[in-house]
C-alpha positions as CSV (number, residue, x, y, z in Angstrom):
1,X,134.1,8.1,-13.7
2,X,133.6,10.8,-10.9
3,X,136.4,13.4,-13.2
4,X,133.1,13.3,-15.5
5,X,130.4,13.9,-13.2
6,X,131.6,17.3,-12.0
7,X,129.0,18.5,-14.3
8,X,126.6,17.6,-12.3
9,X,127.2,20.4,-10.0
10,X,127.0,23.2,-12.4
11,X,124.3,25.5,-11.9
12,X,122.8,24.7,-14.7
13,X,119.6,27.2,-14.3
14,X,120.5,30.3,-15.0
15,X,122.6,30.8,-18.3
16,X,124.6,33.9,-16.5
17,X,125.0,31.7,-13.4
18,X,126.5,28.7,-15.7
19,X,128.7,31.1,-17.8
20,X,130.2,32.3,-14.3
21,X,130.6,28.8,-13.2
22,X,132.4,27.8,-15.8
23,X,134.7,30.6,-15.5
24,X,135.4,30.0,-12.4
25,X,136.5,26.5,-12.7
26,X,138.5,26.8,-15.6
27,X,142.0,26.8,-14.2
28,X,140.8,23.7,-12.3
29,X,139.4,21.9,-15.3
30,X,142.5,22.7,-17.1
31,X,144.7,21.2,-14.6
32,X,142.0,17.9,-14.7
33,X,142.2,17.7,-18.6
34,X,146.3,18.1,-18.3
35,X,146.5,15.4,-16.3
36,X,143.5,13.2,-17.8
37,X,145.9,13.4,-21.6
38,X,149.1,12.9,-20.0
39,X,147.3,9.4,-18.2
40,X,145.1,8.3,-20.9
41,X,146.6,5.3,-22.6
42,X,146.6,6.3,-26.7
43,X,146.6,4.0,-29.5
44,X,149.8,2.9,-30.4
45,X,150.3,5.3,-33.9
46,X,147.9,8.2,-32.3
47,X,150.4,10.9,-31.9
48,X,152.6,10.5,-34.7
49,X,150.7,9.3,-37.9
50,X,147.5,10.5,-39.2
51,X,144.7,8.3,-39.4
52,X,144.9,7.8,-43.1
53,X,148.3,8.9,-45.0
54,X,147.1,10.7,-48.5
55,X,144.0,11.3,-47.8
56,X,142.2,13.9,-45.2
57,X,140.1,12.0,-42.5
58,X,136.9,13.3,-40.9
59,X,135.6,11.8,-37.9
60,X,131.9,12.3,-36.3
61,X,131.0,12.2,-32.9
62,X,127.8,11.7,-32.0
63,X,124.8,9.6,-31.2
64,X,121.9,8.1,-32.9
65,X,120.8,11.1,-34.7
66,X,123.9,10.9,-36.7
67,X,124.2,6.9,-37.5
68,X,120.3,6.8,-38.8
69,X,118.7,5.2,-36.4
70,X,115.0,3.6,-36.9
71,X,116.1,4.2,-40.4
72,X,117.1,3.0,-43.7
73,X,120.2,5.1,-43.8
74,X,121.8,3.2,-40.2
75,X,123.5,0.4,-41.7
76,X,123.7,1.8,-45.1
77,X,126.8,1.3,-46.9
78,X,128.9,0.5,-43.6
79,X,131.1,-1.0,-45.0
80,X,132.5,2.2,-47.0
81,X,133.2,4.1,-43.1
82,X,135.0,3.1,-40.4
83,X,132.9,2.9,-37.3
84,X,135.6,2.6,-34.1
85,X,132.8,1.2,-31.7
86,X,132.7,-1.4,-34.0
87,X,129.1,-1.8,-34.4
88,X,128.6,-2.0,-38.1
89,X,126.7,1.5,-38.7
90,X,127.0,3.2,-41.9
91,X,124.2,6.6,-41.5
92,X,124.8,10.1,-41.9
93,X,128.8,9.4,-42.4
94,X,128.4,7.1,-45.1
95,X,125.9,9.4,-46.6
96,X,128.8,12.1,-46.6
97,X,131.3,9.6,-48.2
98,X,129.2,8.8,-51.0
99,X,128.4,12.6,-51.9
100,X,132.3,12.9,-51.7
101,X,133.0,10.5,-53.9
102,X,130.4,11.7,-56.6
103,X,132.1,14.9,-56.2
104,X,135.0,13.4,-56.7
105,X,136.6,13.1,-53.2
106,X,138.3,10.5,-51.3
107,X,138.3,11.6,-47.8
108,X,138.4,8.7,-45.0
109,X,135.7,8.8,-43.0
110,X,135.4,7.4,-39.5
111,X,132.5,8.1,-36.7
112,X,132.2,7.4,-32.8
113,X,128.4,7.3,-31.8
114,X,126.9,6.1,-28.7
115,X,122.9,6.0,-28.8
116,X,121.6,8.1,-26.2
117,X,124.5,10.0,-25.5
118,X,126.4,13.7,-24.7
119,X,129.5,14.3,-25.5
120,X,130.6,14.3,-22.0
121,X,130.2,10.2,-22.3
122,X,131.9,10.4,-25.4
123,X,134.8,12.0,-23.1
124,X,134.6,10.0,-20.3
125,X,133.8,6.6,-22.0
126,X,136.0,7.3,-25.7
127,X,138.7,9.2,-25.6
128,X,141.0,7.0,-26.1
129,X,139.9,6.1,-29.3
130,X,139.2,9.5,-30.3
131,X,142.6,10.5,-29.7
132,X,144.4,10.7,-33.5
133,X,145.3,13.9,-35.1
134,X,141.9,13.9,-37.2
135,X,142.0,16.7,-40.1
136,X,137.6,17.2,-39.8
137,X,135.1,16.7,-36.9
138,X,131.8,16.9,-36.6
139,X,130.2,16.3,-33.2
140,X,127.1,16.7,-31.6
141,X,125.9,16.3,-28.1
142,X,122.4,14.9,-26.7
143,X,119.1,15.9,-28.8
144,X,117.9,18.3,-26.0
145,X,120.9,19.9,-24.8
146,X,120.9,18.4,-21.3
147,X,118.9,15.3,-21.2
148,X,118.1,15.9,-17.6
149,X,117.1,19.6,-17.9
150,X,115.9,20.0,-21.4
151,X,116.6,23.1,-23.2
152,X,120.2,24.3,-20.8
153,X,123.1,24.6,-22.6
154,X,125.6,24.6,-19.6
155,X,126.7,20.8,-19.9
156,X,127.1,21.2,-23.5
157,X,129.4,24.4,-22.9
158,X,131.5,21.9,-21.2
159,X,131.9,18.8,-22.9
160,X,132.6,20.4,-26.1
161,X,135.1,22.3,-24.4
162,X,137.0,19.9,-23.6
163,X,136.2,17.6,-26.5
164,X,138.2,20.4,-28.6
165,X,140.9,20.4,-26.7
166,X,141.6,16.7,-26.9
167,X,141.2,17.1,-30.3
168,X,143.5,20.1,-30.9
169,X,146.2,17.9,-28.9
170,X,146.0,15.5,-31.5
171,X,146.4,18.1,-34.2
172,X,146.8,21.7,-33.8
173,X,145.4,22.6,-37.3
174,X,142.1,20.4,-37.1
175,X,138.8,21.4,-38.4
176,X,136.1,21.3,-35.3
177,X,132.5,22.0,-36.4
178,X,130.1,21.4,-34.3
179,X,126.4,20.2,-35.6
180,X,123.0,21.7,-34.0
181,X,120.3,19.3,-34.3
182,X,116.5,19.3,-34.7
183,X,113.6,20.2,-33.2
184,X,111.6,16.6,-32.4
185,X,108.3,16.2,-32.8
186,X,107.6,14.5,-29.5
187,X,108.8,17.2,-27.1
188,X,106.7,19.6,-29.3
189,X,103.2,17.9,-29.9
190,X,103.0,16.2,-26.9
191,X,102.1,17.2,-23.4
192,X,105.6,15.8,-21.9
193,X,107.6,17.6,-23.9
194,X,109.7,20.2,-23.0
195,X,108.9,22.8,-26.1
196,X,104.9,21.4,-26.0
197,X,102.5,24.4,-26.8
198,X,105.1,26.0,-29.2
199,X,106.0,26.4,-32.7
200,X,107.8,23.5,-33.9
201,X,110.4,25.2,-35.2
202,X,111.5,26.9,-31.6
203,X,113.4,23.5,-30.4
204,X,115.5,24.0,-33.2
205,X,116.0,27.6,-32.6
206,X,117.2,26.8,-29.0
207,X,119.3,24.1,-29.5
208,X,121.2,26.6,-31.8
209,X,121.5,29.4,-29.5
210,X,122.8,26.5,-27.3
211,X,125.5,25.5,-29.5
212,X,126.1,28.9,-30.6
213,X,127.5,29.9,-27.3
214,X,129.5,26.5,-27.6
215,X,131.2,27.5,-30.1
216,X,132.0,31.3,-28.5
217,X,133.0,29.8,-25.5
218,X,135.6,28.0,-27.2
219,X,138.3,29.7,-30.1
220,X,138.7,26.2,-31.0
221,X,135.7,25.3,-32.9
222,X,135.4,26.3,-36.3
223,X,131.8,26.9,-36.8
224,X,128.0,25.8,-35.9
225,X,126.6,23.3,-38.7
226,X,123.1,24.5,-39.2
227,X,121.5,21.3,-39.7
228,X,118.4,21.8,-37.1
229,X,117.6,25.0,-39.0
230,X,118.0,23.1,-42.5
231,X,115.1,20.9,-41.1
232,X,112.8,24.5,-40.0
233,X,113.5,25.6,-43.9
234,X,112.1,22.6,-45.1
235,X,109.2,22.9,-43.2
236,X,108.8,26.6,-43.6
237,X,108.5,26.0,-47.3
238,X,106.4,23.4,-47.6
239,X,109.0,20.6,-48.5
240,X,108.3,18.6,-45.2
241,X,105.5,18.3,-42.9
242,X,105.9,20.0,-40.0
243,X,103.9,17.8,-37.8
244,X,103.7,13.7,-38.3
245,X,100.5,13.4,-35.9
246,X,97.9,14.4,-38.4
247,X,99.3,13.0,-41.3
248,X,101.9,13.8,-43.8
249,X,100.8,16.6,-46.4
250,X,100.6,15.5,-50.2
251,X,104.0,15.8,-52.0
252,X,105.4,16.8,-48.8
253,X,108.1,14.2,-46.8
254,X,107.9,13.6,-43.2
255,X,111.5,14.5,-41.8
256,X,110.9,12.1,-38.9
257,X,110.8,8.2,-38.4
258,X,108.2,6.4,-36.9
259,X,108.8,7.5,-33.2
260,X,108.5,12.0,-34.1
261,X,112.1,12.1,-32.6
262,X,115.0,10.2,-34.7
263,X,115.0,11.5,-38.3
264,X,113.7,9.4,-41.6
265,X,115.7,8.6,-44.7
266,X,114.8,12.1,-45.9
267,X,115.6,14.1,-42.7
268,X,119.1,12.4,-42.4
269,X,119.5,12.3,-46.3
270,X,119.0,16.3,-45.8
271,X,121.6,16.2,-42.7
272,X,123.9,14.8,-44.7
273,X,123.3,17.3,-47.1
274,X,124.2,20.2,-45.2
275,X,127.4,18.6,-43.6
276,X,128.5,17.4,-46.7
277,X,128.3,21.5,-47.5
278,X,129.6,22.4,-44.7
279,X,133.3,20.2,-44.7
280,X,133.6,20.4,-48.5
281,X,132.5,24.3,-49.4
282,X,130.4,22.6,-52.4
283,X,127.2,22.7,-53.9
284,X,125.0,19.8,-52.6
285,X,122.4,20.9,-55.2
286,X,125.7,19.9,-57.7
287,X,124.8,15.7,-57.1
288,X,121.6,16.4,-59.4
289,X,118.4,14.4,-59.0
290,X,119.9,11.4,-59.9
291,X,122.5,11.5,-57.1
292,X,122.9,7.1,-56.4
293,X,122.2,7.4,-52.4
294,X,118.7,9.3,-52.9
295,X,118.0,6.5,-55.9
296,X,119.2,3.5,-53.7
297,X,117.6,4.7,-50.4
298,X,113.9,5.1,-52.5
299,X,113.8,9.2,-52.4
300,X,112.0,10.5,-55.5
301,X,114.1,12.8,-57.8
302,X,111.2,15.3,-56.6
303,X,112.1,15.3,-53.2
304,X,116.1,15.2,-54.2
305,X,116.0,18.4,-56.3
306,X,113.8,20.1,-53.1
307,X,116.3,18.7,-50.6
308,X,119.3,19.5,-51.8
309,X,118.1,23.2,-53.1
310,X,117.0,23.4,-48.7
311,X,120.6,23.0,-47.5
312,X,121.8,25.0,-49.9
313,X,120.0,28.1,-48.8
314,X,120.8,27.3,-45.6
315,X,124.1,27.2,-45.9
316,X,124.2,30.7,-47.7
317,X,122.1,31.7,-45.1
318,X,124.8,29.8,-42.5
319,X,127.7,31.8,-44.1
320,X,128.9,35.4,-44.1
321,X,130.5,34.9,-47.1
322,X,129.3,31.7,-48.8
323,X,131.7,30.5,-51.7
324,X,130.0,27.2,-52.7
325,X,131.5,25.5,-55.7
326,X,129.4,23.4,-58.1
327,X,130.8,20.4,-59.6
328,X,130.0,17.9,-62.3
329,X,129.3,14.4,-60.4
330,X,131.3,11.5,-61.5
331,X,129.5,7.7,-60.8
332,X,129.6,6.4,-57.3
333,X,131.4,2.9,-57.1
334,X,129.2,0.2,-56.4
């Protein structure tokens, strides 16, 4: 475990002095990660054959804020993903499999979450498992950048460094996105948290600044999924509430579960929204009011239309030069 605890020594508060760290290691962390892939024992068929032959595979890498947790959506449909921790979770990937489907889709979706987690555990803890030639990845680190200094983005510079390049080994032409998250309620409101005293919106803003410099530190990944921002939009125009301690406006959804920090059937049903956007190039406000997931989870047509017309603007907004395709939805299987 000590390859993955380097981190710990990165100077982590000054965002020049952690740029200029990780400059300065990078031969040596190229030499560490050369000889971590050439040791690491693979899966048997990890090299050679895609995950799934016919159809493209997208993976997600994560932690609870992508399988649902504390929510209706965690073991929803788990049966129709392929979780490789083995733990029986459905959330925001099965979310995305079902909009694929109604758009007429077949991709195979797979996810690697650990509650609680960066993506340097993912690395030090999962690699093995991760290591197939994926065609799509989404991924994610911990909720606050750095869970032991809030609000730096130097660990997360790393991990999904080298996260991409295990990934590219796998498969030179894969798809790496990487997914900003949302501001939470309980680092905003209250008197521990790390954004307390500021808009709620600003979390969400600095966790994408974070990311954004993710994805320029590394030519690898694609792009920054916007869905933190998707969730300020929502709450910018009156769609959600933007704060669950006094009470949830009328006709307005609350984005967050029970504990102001993991999302609610609505906030994940609007993540998945905005991925689904993102890997596909389609028009979530295509699956219409009636889309099966919404009617199954218990989110009124209402709420569905004002979802899905959110992470559509924000994925214009996301894009230089959007292209998003509508569709006619065909019937999700049962």
């Amino acid at each position: 475990m000590e390859l993955f605890e380097d981190h710990k020594t990165f100077p982590h508060t000054d965002l020049m002095k952690t740029t200029i760290s990780l400059t300065s290691r990078r031969s040596f962390f190229k030499l560490v990660t050369v000889f971590f892939l050439v040791a690491l024992p693979r899966l048997p068929s990890a090299q050679t054959t895609p995950a799934s032959a016919g159809s493209p595979t997208v993976v997600f890498i994560g932690n609870s804020f992508t399988f649902g947790s504390r929510s209706a959506v965690q073991f929803y449909r788990a049966d129709s993903v392929t979780d490789l921790n083995g733990d029986g979770r459905g959330g925001v990937p099965a979310l995305f499999k079902a909009f694929a489907l109604q758009a007429g889709l077949n991709f195979e979706v797979f996810h690697e979450l650990i509650p609680g987690s960066g993506l340097d555990r993912h690395l030090a803890e999962k690699a093995a498992i991760l290591s197939r030639p994926w065609d799509h990845v989404i991924m994610h680190g911990y909720s606050t950048l750095d869970r032991d200094k809030p609000g730096d983005p130097g660990l997360l510079l790393w991990s999904t460094a080298k996260m991409a390049e295990l990934l590219h080994a796998q498969n030179p032409a894969v798809d790496i996105r990487i997914e900003a998250t949302w501001s939470r309620a309980d680092e905003t409101y209250v008197p521990t948290g790390h954004w307390y005293g500021k808009n709620i919106d600003t979390m969400a803003k600095d966790v994408r600044a974070g990311y954004d410099l993710a994805a320029a530190n590394c030519p690898l990944i694609r792009g920054v999924v916007p869905v933190g921002e998707a969730w300020n939009r929502a709450m910018a125009g009156g769609v959600a509430d933007p704060n669950p301690y006094d009470g949830i406006g009328p006709e307005q959804v609350n984005l967050w579960t029970h504990d102001h920090y993991h999302g609610s059937t609505h906030g994940y049903y609007l993540a998945a929204l905005v991925v689904f956007g993102e890997i596909t190039g389609l028009d979530p406000r295509s699956l219409g009011e009636k889309e099966r997931c919404a009617f199954e989870l218990g989110i009124s047509p209402s709420h569905v239309t004002a979802l899905q017309q959110v992470a559509f603007e924000e994925l214009v907004a996301n894009t230089p030069t959007p292209k998003l395709k509508t569709f006619e939805p065909v019937a999700l299987p049962r």
